[in-house]
SEFITI-806096 format. One line per field, with one value per residue (C-alpha): residue number from 1; z, x, y negated. Coordinates in steps of 0.02 Angstrom, whole numbers, always signed. Each point is the difference from the previous one (the first is absolute). Example, Ala and Ser with C-alpha at 12.3 -4.5 7.8 and 13.67 -1.06 7.14 Angstrom:
BEGIN
pos = c(1|2)
Z = c(+390|-33)
X = c(+615|+69)
Y = c(+225|-172)
//
This chain:
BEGIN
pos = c(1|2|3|4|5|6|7|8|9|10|11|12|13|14|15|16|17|18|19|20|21|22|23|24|25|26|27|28|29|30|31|32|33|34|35|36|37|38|39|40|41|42|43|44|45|46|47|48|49|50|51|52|53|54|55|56|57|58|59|60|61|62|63|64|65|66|67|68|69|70|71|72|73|74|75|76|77|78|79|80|81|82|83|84|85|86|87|88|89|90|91|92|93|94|95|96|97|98|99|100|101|102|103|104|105|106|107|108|109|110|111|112|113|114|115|116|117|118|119|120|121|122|123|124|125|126|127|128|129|130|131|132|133|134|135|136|137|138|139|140|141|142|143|144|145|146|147|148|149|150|151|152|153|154|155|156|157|158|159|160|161|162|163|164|165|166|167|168|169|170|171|172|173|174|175|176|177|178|179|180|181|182|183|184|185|186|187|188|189|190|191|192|193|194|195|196|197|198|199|200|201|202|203|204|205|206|207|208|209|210|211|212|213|214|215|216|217|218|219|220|221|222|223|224|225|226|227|228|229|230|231|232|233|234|235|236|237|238|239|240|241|242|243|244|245|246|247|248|249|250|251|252|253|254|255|256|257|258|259|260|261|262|263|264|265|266|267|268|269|270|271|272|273|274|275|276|277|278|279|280|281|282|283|284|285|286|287|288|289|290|291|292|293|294|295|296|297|298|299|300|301|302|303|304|305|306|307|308|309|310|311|312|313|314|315|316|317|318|319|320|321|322|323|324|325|326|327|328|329|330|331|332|333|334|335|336|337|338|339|340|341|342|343|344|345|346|347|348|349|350|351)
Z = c(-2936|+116|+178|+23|+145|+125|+58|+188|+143|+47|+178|+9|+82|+129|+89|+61|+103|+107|+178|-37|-136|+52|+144|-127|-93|+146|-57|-190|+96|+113|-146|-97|+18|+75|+12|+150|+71|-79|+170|+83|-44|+15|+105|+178|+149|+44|-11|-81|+31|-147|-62|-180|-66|+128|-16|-107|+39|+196|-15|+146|-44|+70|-109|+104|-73|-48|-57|-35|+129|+80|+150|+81|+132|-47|+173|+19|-121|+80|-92|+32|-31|-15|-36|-96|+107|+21|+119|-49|-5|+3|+157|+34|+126|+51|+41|-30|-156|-93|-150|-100|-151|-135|+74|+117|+153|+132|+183|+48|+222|+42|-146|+52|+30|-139|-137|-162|+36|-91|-169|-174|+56|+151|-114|-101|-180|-114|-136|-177|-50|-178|-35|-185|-25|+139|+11|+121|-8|+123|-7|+144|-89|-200|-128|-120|+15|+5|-120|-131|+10|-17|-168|-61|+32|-19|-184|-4|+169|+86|-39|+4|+192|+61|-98|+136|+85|+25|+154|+83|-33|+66|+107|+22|+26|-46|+66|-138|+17|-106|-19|-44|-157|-82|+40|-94|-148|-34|+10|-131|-153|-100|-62|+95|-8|-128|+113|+190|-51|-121|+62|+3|-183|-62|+65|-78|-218|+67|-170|+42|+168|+31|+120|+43|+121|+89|+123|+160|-59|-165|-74|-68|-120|-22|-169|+13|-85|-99|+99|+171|+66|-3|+72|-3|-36|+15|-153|-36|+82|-94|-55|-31|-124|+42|+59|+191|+120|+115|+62|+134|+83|+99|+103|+54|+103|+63|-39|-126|-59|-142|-79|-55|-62|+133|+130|+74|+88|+76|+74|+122|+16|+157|+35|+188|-61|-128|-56|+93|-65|+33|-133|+44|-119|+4|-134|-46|-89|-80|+38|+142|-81|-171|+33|+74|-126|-63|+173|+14|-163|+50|+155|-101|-92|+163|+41|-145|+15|+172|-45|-136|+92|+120|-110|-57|+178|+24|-147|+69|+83|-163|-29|-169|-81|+7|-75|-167|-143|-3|-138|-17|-55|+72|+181|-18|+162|+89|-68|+71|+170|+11|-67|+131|+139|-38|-14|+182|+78|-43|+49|+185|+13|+3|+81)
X = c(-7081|+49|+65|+203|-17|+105|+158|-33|+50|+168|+109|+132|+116|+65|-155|+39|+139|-135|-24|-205|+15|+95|-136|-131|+69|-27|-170|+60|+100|-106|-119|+168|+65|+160|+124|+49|+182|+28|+29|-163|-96|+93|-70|+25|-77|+105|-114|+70|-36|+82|-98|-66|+81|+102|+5|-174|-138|+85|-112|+51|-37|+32|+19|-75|+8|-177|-16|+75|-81|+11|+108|-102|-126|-181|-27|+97|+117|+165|+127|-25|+176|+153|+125|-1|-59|-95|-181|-143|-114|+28|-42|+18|+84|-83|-153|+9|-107|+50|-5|-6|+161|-137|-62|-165|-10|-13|-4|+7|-6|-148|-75|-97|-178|-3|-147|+56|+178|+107|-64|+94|+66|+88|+85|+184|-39|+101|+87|-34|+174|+40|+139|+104|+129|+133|-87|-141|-100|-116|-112|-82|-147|+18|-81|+28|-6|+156|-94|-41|+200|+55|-128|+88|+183|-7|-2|+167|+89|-117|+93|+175|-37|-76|+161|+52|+185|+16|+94|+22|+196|+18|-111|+65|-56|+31|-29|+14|-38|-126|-203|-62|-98|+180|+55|-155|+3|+180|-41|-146|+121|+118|+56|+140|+52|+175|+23|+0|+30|+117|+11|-167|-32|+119|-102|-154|-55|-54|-96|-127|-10|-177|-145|-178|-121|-97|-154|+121|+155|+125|+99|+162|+47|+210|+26|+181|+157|+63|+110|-109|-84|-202|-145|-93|-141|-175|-91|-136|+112|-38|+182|+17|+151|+50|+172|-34|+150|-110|-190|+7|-193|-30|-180|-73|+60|+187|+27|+113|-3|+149|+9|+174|+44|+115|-145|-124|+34|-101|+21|-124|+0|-25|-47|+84|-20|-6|+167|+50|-22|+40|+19|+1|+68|-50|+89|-66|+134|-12|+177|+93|+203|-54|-99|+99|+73|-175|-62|+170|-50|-169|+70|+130|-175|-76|+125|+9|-185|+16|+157|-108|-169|+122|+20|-153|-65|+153|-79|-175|+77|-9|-100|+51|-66|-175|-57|+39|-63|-22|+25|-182|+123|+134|-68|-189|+29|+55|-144|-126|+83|-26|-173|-44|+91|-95|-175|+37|+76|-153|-128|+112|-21|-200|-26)
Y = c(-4658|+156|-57|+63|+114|-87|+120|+75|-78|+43|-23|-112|+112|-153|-2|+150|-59|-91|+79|-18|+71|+150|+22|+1|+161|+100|+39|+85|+100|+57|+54|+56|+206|-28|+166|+69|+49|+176|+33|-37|+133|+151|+130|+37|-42|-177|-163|-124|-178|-123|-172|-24|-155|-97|-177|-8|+134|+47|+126|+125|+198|+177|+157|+168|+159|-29|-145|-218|-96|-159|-21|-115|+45|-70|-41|-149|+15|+77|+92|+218|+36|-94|+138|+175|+120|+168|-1|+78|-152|-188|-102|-177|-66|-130|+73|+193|+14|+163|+57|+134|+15|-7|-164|+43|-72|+150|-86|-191|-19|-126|+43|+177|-84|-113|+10|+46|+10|+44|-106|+33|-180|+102|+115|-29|-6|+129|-103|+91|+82|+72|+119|-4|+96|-35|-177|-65|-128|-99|-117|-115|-56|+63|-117|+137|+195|+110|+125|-150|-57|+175|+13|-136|+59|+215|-20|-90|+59|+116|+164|-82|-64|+171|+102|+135|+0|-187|-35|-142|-72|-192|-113|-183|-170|-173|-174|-135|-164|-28|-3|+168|-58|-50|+194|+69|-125|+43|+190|-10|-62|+80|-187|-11|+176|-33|-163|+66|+205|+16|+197|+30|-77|+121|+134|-73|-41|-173|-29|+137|-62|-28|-35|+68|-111|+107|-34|+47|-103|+36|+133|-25|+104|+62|+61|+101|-53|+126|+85|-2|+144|-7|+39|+178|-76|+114|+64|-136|-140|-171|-6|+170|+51|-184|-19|-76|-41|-76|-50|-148|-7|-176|+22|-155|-78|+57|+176|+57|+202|+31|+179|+55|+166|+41|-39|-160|-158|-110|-189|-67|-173|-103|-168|-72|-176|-114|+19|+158|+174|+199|+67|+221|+113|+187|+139|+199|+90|+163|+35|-81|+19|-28|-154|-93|-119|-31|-61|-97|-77|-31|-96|-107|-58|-47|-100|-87|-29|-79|-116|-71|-7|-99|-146|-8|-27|-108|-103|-10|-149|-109|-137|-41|+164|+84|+163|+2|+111|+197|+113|+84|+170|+12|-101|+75|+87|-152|-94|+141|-40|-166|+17|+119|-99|-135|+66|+125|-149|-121|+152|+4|-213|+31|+170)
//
């Protein structure tokens, strides 16, 4: 008799709450493409020191005109810059290393006489960046390529990302109290949809509400009610002639890229602790007056998500009721989570 294949291994959400085990994520982030402030990257000649992750990576960084380095001298490990500024190299202050703004380093005093120096161990390593659309993307040590994630995602929301005339509308962010694994799980269902958005369920035909698991995370798919405004979608789309109010893109591990057809959002979810997250919203509009209810409603839903990811956290504090069961349809995505939680956060306990 055939052997039941035993169901994969899933995370008990709780354990996350553990100090340890927040510590231990640090490495699938660090292999993880995070995005960037919009802000970063824009040109001009300021550097721009910021730090990738507080409260989990600490990872300190400069932006040049040339390049994302670290902001860390690889002498002894001092900070180059702790403000924005404009020089045309980067020298530490402790012992007058310099640099050049794409990372080489030019001139180190005591050094001058030394065989073989500088090394490639002497220089700043330029972090690999990746530009889509108005978004950027970083990574400190990718697990995956950019190039095999954007395969993956052009045919459903390549052309809708890169669409020309998007402008940047509203920037905020949000402390909630809460583990960052609760935030994601609650953004990769439509479950709950006529339950915590009654507005936004109005907007959508929840019974062609649907889901696609992809290598780099899930797609949710937003079939339009009837009287909703759709997407343009591009000749030889996958739901082309389909009536599409909305497609919400979560990318392992905390990035979330929703295409509208008044313009793009994106949520970039950060870990501080085990039950403390910033959550940073980012919206590209089309058309700054004529938007504006649309990014008001897309707000009220944000709110409404982090009320409810609230009590759920507020709940992780039972001990009378575990994990119970997921709906393989309607939950897949949150199953895929766990599953890949568990599996990245077993790989970090025995690199």
């Amino acid at each position: 008799m055939a052997e039941t294949p035993s169901a994969p291994a899933l995370l008990d959400p709780r354990l996350l709450q553990d100090p340890k085990m927040h510590a231990r994520s640090r490495a699938l982030f660090r292999a993880s493409w995070q995005l960037l402030d919009p802000h970063l990257l824009e040109e001009g000649p300021e550097l721009r020191p910021f730090v990738m992750l507080p409260g989990l990576l600490d990872e300190p960084l400069v932006r040049t005109p040339w390049a994302l380095l670290p902001n860390v001298c690889t002498h002894r490990g001092a900070t180059l810059i702790e403000t924005p500024c404009q020089q045309r190299s980067l020298r530490c202050p402790y012992h007058g290393r310099r640099f050049s703004l794409a990372g080489r380093c030019e001139a180190a005093p005591g050094f001058d006489e030394l065989e073989g120096f500088p090394s490639e161990a002497d220089h700043l390593p330029e972090i690999e960046v990746e530009e889509w659309g108005p978004l950027r993307f970083a990574s400190l040590d990718p697990l995956t390529s950019f190039e095999d994630i954007r395969a993956e995602l052009d045919p459903w929301i390549g052309e809708l990302v890169e669409r020309p005339g998007q402008v940047l509308l509203r920037e905020e962010d949000h402390h909630i109290s809460a583990n960052w694994a609760l935030y994601v799980e609650n953004y990769l269902e439509g479950l709950h949809l006529p339950f915590v958005h009654p507005d936004l369920s109005r907007q959508l035909s929840l019974p062609s509400y649907r889901y696609e698991t992809l290598e780099c995370g899930t797609l949710q798919i937003g079939a339009a009610s009837a009287e909703q405004q759709c997407l343009d979608l591009p000749k030889g789309h996958p739901l082309e002639g389909q009536r599409i109010r909305a497609l919400y893109v979560w990318l392992w591990p905390n990035t979330m890229i929703n295409v509208y057809p008044w313009g793009l959002s994106m949520n970039r979810i950060e870990p501080r602790a085990g039950d403390e997250t910033l959550v940073r919203y980012h919206t590209w509009v089309f058309d700054h007056i004529g938007s504006r209810n649309e990014v008001s409603a897309v707000a009220q839903t944000e709110a409404e998500d982090q009320q409810i990811v609230r009590r759920v956290q507020a709940g992780m504090r039972s001990s009378m009721v575990g994990p119970g069961t997921l709906h393989p349809e309607h939950e897949a995505g949150v199953v895929e989570f766990r599953r890949r939680l568990a599996e990245a956060l077993a790989q970090c306990s025995t690199s």
